[in-house]
C-alpha positions, -999 to 999 in steps of 0.1 A, spaced: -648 -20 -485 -669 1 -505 -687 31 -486 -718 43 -495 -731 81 -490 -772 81 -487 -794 79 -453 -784 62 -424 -814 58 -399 -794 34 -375 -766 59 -369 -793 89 -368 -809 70 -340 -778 65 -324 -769 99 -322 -802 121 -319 -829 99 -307 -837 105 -269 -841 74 -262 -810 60 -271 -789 91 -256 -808 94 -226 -823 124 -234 -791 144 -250 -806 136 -288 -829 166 -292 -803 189 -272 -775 177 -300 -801 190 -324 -810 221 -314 -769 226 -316 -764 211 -346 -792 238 -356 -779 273 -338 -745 264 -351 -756 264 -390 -776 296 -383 -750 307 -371 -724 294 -405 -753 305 -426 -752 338 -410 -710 345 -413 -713 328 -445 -739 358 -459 -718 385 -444 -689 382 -467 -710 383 -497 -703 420 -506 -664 413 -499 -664 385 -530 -690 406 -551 -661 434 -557 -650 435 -592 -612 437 -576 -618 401 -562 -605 370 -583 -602 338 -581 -574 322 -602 -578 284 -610 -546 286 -635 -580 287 -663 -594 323 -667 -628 310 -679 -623 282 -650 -621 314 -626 -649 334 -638 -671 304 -635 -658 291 -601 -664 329 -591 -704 329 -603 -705 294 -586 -695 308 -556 -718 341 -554 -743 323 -561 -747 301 -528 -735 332 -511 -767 346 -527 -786 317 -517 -772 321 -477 -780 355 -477 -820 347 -491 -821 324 -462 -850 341 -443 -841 326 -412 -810 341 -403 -793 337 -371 -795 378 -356 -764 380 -334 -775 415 -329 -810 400 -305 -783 372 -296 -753 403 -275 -783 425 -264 -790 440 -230 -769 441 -199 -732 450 -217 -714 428 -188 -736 404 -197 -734 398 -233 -692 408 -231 -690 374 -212 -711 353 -238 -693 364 -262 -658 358 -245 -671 320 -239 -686 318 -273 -654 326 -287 -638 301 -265 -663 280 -273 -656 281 -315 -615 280 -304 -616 246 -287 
């Protein structure tokens, strides 16, 4: 059986729409959402770490690793233009106690 990659509004339906996950759709979303601000965001911090001259990429092909190397700054780039950026600074703010806890369970969270 051949599988094809494209859209698939059936299975979208099935997963996100509220009326077919009693109400748990939109809440899968908004999810789906935090967690690839949050990937964007960890993705856009380790841009000056691959930018260093010292770091290389070997492919076996030296041309092969300076391309892949370009390729891959340059969707670091992209993450880090993202004006939308998960701040996990706003995110651990106020009561210490508080924000220690969150970040214990978010942690826990990412683990399981």
């Amino acid at each position: 059986m051949n599988k094809i990659w494209g859209h698939n509004i059936t299975e979208f339906q099935i997963r996100f729409d509220a009326t077919q996950t009693q109400n748990e759709g939109p809440r899968r979303l908004k999810n789906l959402y935090f967690i690839y601000l949050i990937e964007l965001r960890a993705i856009s911090k380790v841009l000056p770490f691959f930018e260093r001259q010292s770091y290389l990429l070997y492919t076996g092909n030296k041309t092969q690793d300076l391309k892949t190397k370009e390729l891959l700054l340059d969707i670091l780039r992209d993450a880090k233009d993202f004006p939308l950026h998960f701040d996990e600074n706003s995110l651990f703010a106020g009561d210490k106690k508080q924000a220690d806890r969150l970040k214990v369970r978010s942690l826990a969270i990412w683990i399981l």
